[in-house]
C-alpha positions in Angstrom: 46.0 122.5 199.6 44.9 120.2 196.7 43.2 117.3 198.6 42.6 114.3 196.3 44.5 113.1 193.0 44.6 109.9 191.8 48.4 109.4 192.4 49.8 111.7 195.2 53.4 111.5 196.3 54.0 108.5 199.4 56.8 109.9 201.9 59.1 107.6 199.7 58.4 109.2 196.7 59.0 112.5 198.0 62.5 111.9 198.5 62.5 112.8 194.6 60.5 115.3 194.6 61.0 118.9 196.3 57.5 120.2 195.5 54.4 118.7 196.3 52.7 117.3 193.2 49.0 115.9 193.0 48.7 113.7 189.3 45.5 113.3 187.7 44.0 111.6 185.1 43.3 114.3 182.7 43.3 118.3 182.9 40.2 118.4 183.7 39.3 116.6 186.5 42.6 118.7 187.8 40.8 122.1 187.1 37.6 120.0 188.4 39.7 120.0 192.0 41.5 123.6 191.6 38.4 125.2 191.2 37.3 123.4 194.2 39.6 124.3 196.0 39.6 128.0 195.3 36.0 127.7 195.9 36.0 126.7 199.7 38.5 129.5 200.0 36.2 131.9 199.0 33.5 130.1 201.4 36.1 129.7 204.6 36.5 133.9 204.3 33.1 134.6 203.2 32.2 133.1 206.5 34.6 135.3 208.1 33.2 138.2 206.8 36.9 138.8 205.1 38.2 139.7 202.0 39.3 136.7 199.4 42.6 137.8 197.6 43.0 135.8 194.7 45.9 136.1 192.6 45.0 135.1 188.7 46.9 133.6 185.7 46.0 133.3 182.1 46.6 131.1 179.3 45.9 127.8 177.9 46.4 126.2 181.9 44.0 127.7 183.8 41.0 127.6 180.9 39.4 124.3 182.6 39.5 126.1 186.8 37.6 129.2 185.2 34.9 127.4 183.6 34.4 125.3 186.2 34.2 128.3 188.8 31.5 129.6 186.3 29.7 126.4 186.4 29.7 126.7 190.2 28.2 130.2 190.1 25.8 129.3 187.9 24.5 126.3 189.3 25.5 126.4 193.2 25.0 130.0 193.4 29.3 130.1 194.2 29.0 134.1 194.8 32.5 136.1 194.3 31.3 139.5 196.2 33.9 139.1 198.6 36.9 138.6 196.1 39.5 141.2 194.7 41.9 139.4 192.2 45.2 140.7 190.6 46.2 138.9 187.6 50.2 138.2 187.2 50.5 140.1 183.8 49.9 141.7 181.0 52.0 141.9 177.5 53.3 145.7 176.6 52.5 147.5 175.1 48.7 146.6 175.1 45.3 147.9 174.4 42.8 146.5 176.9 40.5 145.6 174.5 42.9 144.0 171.6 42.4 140.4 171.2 45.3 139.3 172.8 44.7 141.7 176.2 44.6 139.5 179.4 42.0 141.7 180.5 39.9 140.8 177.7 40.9 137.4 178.4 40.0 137.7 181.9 36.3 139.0 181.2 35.6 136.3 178.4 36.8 133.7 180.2 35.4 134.6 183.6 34.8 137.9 185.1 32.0 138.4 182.3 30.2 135.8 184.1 30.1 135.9 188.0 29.1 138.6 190.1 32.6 139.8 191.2 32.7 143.7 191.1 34.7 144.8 188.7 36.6 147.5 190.4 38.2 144.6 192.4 39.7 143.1 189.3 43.1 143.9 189.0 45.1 143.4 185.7 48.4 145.4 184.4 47.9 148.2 182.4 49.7 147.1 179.1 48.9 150.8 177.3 50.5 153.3 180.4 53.4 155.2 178.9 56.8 153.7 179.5 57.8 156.7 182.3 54.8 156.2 184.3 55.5 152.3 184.8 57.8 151.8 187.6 55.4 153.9 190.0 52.6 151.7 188.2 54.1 148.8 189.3 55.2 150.0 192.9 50.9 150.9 193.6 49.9 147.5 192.3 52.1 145.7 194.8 50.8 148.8 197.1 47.2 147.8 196.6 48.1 143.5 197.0 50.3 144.6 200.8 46.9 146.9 201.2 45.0 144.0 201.7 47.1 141.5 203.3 48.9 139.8 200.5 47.5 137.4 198.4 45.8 134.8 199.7 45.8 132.2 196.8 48.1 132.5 194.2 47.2 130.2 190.7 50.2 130.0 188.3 50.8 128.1 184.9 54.4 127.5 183.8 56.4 127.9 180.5 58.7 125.8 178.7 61.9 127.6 180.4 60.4 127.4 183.7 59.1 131.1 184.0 55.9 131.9 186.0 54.5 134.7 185.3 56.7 136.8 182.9 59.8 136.2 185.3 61.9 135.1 182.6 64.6 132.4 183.1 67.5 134.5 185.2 64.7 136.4 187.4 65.7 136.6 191.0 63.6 135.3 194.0 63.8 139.0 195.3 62.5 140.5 192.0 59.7 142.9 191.8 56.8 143.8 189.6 58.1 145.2 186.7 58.6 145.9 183.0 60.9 142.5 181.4 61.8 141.6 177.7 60.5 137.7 177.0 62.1 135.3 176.4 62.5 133.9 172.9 60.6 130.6 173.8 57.8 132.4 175.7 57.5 134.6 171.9 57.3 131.4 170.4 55.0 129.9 172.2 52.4 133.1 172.0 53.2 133.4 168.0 50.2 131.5 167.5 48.0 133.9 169.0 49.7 137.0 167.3 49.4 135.3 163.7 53.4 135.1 163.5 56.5 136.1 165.7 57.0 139.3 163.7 53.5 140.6 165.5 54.4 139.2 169.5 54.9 141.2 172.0 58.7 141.5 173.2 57.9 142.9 176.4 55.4 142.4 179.5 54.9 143.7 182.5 54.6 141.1 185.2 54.3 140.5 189.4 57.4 139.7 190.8 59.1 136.7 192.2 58.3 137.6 195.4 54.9 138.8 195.5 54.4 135.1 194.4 56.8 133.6 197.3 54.4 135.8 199.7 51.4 134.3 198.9 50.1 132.5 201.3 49.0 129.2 199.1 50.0 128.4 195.2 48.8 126.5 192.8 50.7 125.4 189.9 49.1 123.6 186.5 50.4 122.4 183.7 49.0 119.9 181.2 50.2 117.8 178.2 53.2 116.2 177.3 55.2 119.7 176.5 55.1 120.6 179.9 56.4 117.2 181.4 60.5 118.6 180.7 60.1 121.8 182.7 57.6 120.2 185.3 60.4 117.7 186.0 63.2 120.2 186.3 60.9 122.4 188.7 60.2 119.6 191.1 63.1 117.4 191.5 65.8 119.7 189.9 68.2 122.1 192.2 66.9 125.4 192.7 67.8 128.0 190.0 67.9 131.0 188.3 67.5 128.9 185.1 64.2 127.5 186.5 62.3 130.6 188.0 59.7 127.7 189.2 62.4 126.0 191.1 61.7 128.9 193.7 58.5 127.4 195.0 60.7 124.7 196.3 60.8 127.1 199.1 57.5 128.0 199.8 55.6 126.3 202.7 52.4 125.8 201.0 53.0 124.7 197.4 50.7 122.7 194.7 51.5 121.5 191.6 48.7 120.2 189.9 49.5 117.7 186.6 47.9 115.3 184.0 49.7 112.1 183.5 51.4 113.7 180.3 52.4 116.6 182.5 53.9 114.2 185.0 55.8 111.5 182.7 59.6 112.6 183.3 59.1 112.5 187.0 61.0 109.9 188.5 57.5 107.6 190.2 56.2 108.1 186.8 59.1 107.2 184.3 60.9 104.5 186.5 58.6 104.1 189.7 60.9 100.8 190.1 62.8 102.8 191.4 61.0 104.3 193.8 58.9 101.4 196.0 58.0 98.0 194.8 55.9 97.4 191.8 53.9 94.1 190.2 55.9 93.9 187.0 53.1 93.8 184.4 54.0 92.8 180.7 54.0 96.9 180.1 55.9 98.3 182.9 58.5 95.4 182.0 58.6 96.5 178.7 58.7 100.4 179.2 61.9 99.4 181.9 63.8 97.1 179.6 63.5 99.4 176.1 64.1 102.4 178.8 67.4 100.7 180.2 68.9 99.2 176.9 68.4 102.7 175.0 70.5 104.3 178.4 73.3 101.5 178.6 72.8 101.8 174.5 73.0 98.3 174.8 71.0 96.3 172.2 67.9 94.1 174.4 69.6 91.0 173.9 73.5 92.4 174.9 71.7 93.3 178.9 73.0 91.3 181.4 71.2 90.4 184.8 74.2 92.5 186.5 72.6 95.6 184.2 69.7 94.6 185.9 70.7 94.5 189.2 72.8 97.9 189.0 70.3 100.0 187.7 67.5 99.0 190.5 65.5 96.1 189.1 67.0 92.8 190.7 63.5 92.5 191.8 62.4 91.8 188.1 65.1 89.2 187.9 63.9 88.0 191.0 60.4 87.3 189.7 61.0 86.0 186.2 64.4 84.6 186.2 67.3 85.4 184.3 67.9 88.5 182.2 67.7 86.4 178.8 64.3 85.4 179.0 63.2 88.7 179.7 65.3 89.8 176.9 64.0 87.6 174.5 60.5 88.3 175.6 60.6 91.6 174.7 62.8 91.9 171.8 59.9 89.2 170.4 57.5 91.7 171.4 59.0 95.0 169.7 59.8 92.6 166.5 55.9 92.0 166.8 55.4 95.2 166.3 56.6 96.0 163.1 54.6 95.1 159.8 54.8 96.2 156.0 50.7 95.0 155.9 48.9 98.3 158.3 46.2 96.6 156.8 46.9 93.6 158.0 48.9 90.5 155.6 46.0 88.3 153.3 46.2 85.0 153.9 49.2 84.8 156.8 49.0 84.1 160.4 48.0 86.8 162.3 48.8 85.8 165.9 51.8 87.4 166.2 50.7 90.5 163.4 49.5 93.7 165.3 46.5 93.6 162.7 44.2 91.0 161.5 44.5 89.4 158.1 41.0 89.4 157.1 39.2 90.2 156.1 41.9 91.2 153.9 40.3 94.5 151.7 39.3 96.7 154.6 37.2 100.0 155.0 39.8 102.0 156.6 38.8 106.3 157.6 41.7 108.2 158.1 40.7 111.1 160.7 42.8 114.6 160.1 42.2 117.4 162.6 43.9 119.5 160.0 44.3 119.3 156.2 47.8 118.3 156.4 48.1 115.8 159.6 47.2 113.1 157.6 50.1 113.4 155.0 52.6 114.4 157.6 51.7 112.2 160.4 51.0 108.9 158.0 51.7 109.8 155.1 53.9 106.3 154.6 51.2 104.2 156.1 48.6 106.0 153.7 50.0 105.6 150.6 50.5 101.5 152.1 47.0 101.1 152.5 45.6 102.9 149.1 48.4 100.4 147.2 47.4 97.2 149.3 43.7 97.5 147.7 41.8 98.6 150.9 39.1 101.0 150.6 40.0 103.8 152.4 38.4 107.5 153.1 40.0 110.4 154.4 38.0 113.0 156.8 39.6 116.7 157.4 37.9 117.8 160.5 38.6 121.3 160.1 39.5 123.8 157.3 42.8 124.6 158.8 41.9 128.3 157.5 43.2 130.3 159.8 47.2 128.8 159.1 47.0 130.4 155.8 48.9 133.9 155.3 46.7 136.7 154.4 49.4 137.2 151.4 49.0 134.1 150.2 44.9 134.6 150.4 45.0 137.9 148.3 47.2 135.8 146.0 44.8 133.2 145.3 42.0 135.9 145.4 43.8 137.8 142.7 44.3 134.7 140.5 40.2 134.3 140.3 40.3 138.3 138.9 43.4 137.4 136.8 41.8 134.2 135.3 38.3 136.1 134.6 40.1 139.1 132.9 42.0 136.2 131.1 39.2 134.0 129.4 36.8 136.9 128.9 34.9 136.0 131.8 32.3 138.7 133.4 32.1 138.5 137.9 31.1 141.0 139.3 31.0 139.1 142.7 34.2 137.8 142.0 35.3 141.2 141.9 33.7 142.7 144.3 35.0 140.0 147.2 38.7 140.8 146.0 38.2 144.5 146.6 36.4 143.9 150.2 39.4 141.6 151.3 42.2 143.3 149.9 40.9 147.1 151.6 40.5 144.4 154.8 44.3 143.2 154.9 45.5 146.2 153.7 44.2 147.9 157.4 44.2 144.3 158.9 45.6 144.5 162.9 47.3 142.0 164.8 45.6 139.1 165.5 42.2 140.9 164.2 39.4 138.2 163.4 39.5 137.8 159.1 35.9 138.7 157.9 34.3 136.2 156.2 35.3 136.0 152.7 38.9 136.0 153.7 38.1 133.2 156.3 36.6 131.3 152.7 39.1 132.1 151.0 41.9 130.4 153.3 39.6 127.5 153.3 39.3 126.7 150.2 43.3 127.0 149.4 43.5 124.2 152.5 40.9 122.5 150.8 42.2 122.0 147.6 45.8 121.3 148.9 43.9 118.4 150.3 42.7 117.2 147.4 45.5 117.7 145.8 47.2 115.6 148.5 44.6 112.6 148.8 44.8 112.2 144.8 48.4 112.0 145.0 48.1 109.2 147.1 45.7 107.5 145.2 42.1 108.4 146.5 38.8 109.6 144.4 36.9 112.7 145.1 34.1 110.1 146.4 36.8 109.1 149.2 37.9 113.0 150.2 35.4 114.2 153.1 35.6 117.4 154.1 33.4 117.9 158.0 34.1 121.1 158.4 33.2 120.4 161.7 31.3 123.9 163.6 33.5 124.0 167.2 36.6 125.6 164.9 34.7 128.1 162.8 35.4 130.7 165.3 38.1 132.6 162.9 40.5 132.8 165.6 42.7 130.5 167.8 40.5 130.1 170.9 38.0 127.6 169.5 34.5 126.5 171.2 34.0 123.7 172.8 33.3 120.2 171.5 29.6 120.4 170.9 26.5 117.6 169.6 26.6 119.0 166.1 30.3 118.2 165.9 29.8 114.8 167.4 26.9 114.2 165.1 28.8 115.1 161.9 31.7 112.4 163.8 28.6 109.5 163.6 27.2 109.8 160.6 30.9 109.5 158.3 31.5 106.6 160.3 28.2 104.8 160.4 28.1 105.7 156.5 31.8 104.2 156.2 31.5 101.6 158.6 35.3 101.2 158.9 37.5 98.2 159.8 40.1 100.2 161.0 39.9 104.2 162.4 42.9 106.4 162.0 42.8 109.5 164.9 45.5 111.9 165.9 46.7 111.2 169.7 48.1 113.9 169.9 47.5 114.5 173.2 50.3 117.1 174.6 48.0 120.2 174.1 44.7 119.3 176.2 43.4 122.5 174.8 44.6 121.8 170.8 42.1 121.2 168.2 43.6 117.3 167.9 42.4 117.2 171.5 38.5 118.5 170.5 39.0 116.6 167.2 40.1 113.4 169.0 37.7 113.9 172.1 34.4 113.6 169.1 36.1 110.5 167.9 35.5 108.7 171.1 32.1 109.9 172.0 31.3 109.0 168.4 32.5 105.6 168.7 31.3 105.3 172.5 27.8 105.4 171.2 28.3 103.7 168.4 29.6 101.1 170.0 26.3 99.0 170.1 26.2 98.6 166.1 27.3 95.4 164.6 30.1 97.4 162.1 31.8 98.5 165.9 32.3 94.8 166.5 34.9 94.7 163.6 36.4 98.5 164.3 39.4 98.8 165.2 40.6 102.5 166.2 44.5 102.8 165.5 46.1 106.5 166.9 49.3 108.1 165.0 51.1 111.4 166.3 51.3 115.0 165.3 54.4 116.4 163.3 56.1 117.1 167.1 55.8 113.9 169.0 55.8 110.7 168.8 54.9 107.7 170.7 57.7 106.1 172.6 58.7 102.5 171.7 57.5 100.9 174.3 54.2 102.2 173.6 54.3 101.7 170.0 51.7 98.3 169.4 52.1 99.1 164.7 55.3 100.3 163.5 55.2 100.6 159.8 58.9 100.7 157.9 59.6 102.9 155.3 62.4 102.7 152.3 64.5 105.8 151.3 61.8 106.1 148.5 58.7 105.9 150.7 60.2 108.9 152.7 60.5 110.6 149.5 57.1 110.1 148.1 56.1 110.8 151.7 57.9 114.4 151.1 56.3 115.0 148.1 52.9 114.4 149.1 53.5 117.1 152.1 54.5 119.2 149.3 50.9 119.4 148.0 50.4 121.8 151.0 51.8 124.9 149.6 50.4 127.2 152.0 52.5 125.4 154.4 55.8 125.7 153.2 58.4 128.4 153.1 56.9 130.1 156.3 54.3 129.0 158.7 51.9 130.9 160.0 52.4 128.8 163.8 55.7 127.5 163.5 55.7 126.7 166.9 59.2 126.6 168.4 60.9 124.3 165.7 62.1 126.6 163.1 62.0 123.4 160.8 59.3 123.0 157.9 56.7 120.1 158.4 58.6 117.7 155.9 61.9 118.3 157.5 59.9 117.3 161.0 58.2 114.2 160.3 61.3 112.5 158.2 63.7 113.5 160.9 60.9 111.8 164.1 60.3 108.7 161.5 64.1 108.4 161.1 64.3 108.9 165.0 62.1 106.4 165.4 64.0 103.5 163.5 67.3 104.2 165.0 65.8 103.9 168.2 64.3 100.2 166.9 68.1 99.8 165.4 69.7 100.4 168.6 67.5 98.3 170.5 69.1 95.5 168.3 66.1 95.4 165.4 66.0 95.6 161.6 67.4 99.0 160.5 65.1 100.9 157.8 65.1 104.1 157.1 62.0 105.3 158.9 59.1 104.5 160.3 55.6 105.6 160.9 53.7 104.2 164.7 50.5 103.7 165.9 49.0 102.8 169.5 45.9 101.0 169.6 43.2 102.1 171.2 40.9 100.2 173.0 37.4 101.8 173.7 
């Protein structure tokens, strides 16, 4: 079992929760204990003399506990001799070493690099012909009963609640076997597969109860995305719906969460309700907005009996009646809004959430991608670029690989096209045409782009970008472009954060010495490039921090085109008129490449101009139904203090 967190279930909690569930800070101090975990396992039967049976997952979830089992090898001398391991599945049909193969997975991520024998690494064989899989299957739950089961079962978890490939509708007693997936679970693996039409539609996977048999599981799950499903799993009623639900049923059960992961469970999202809390100017906040929006009751129209029947008499108790708390924090959401991001000249400030001077600011605009900026604050942009502040925008990455290969041989055929057209002799130019087109024409799924085509993408996302930042009002001098190295990878399994990237982070900003810092929060996808793009923001600033310039930065964090903050998180809220959302539109516009078909669509079928209206007009009905001014959208920011 998982023995530390930094917020495990009391007996009182538990009477919510079916499962046992360990939260911690951030994925990867979970992985940190995981991997620890699975480590004295391997010790406890290496001492034995026995066999360790470990049964493996892949994935975005389990990415942190393999590195950190290599980092135990490497440095502790953490040997693996003793362990066989059988991974849960494999996508079919499947050539071991395609990109997408879990066995390649597996190797790259951590067979490649301990000293387990690789004849005891066991993963499905996605490329066996379709009448030799059911006596496939049978042998590999053959060779797991062989041994003794398996001892230690690690699992991730999809949006519908599969594990494994058991699709929603799987049966406890189910067996390994060939299954179709799930719409959502294509969706979710588009990305890797450069587009739905390439993903797999069937997998083969270890059954339901091959899992139930283990003798210990482990179950992660990180980020914001996961926090529906993670809910449903542990405090939901067993079903077929939610094949995780099962594990309410096993005797020796872990999930292991961040606090994203974690915020729809019941101690996290109303622990009021749970065991007595101290009522801190936040939690009150988060449990009046919370209350009002599921009465929908404006903050002013609750009552103390609303108080009292929905579990917090306490917090009357403590400050009174319910119209002082009311007032409280109505004042504090009014607070919240401004037309000024960069703060209002010459006005008092106390009550803005920016400072009025000094009143023309530096202000960098960080944008993982070339079209977060634009989609995610485009409103506030535009604001700041017409209120006279000096602001610079920085695309971390060249977003190449979300460009369609048609659309590169388009752009690759206009240079020809142009040169044929003014007269103009390139032989290079001509040569780099012919090398990518013969490329794409043979191009497999998910195959790395070769360079030129990788330049080519990048300089359509480029000058989208441009296009973009001049529509809102900026000069070339105020467009940088880092280009930072941890993405250049050419596929979508980047490296991690390393010192050039961080280096490239300090300079801009030293060079810029901002008043205020824009960043994408976006924190739902620990593994996501906003997460590596945001994580070299903060150890930028973190040793910057000494400088006199820092003394005056403020770092202000916006959403992605999915999410956005909830509103009793949201410190800035900047309103935006019916024509602001349109100018807003048309500045997303600029990014061609992005419309009329993404390349990772994700699961919302809608484009990224139909997102970001639709969350900034979610966001000011949820202000108008809290009893605030109504607008027509509106843009949010959380500060962060580092």
């Amino acid at each position: 079992m998982i023995k530390s967190s930094i917020d495990k279930a009391t007996d009182f909690e538990r009477r919510f929760e079916n499962i046992n569930t360990n939260i911690f800070e951030n994925a990867k101090k979970g992985s940190i204990a995981v991997a620890q975990r699975i480590a004295d396992l391997i010790k406890e039967k290496q001492a034995k003399g026995e066999t360790c049976v470990l049964g493996l997952a892949t994935g975005s979830s389990p990415k942190g506990v393999y590195a950190e089992l290599v980092k135990m090898h490497q440095d502790d001398g953490l040997s693996f001799k003793n362990v066989v391991s059988f991974n849960l599945d494999e996508y079919y049909p499947m050539d071991e070493n395609a990109v997408n193969s879990y066995r390649r997975f597996m190797k790259e991520a951590l067979f490649n690099h301990i000293d387990i024998d690789v004849n005891n690494c066991h993963i499905p064989d996605g490329s066996l012909d379709k009448d030799k899989l059911q006596e496939y299957c049978t042998a590999y739950e053959a060779e797991i009963e062989k041994l003794g089961g398996i001892d230690l079962q690690l699992l991730g978890i999809g949006v519908n609640g599969h594990i494994g490939f058991n699709e929603s509708g799987s049966l406890q007693n189910s067996k390994t076997r060939l299954v179709a997936l799930d719409h959502s679970t294509r969706t979710a693996a588009s990305k890797d597969f450069g587009g739905l039409s390439n993903t797999p539609k069937t997998a083969i996977t270890l059954g339901i109860k091959k899992i139930m048999e283990a003798k210990e599981v482990i179950l992660l799950a990180w980020g914001e995305g996961k926090s529906d499903i993670i809910s449903k799993a542990v405090e939901g009623m067993e079903t077929t719906q939610v094949p995780a639900s099962y594990l309410q049923e096993h005797n020796n059960v872990s999930f292991v969460v961040d606090r994203e992961a974690s915020s729809k469970l019941t101690r996290v999202k109303t622990p009021w309700l749970v065991e007595k809390v101290e009522w801190n100017e936040q939690l009150t906040k988060k449990a009046i907005v919370g209350l009002a929006l599921e009465l929908e009751k404006p903050i002013l129209m609750l009552t103390d009996a609303d108080y009292i029947e929905n579990g917090m008499s306490d917090l009357l108790a403590e400050y009174g009646n319910s119209y002082d708390i009311n007032i409280k924090i109505f004042n504090n959401l009014q607070n919240t809004i401004t037309g000024w991001p960069g703060g209002k000249p010459n006005a008092d400030d106390s009550r803005r959430p920016e400072r009025a001077e000094p009143a023309r600011k530096r202000v960098l605009i960080f944008s993982p991608h070339p079209d977060d900026d634009i989609i995610s604050m485009g409103g506030t942009f535009k604001r700041l670029v017409e209120q006279g502040h000096d602001v610079h925008v920085a695309y971390q990455t060249s977003g190449n690989i979300a460009v369609a290969d048609d659309e590169a041989l388009r752009f690759a055929n206009f240079v020809t096209d142009y040169n044929d057209q003014f007269g103009i002799e390139n032989k290079e130019a001509d040569a780099i045409y012919r090398k990518a087109k013969l490329f794409l024409k043979d191009k497999k799924n998910s195959e790395v782009d070769i360079p030129e085509v990788r330049y080519i993408k990048g300089i359509i996302r480029k000058g989208e970008a441009r296009a973009t930042s001049h529509f809102v009002g900026l000069e070339n001098h105020q467009i940088h472009f880092m280009n930072l190295p941890f993405y250049e990878t050419g596929t979508i399994q980047k490296n991690p954060i390393g010192e050039a990237d961080i280096q490239l982070t300090m300079n801009l900003i030293e060079e810029i010495k901002p008043h205020q810092v824009y960043a994408a929060g976006d924190l739902a996808d620990p593994h996501g490039t906003h997460k590596v793009c945001l994580d070299a923001i903060f150890e930028s600033m973190k040793r910057l921090k000494s400088k006199d310039f820092m003394d005056d930065c403020w770092l202000w964090l916006y959403r992605g085109a999915w999410q956005e903050w909830g509103v009793d998180e949201i410190e800035m809220a900047v309103p935006m008129s019916p024509n602001q959302v349109l100018e807003k539109r048309y500045g997303i516009f600029k990014h061609q490449s992005q419309k009329d078909g993404v390349v990772f669509q994700g699961t919302d079928s809608r484009e990224f101009w139909q997102r970001a209206e639709d969350r900034n007009s979610e966001t000011a009905k949820l202000y108008q139904k809290l009893g605030l001014a109504t607008y027509a959208a509106m843009e949010a920011f959380v500060r962060w203090k580092y």
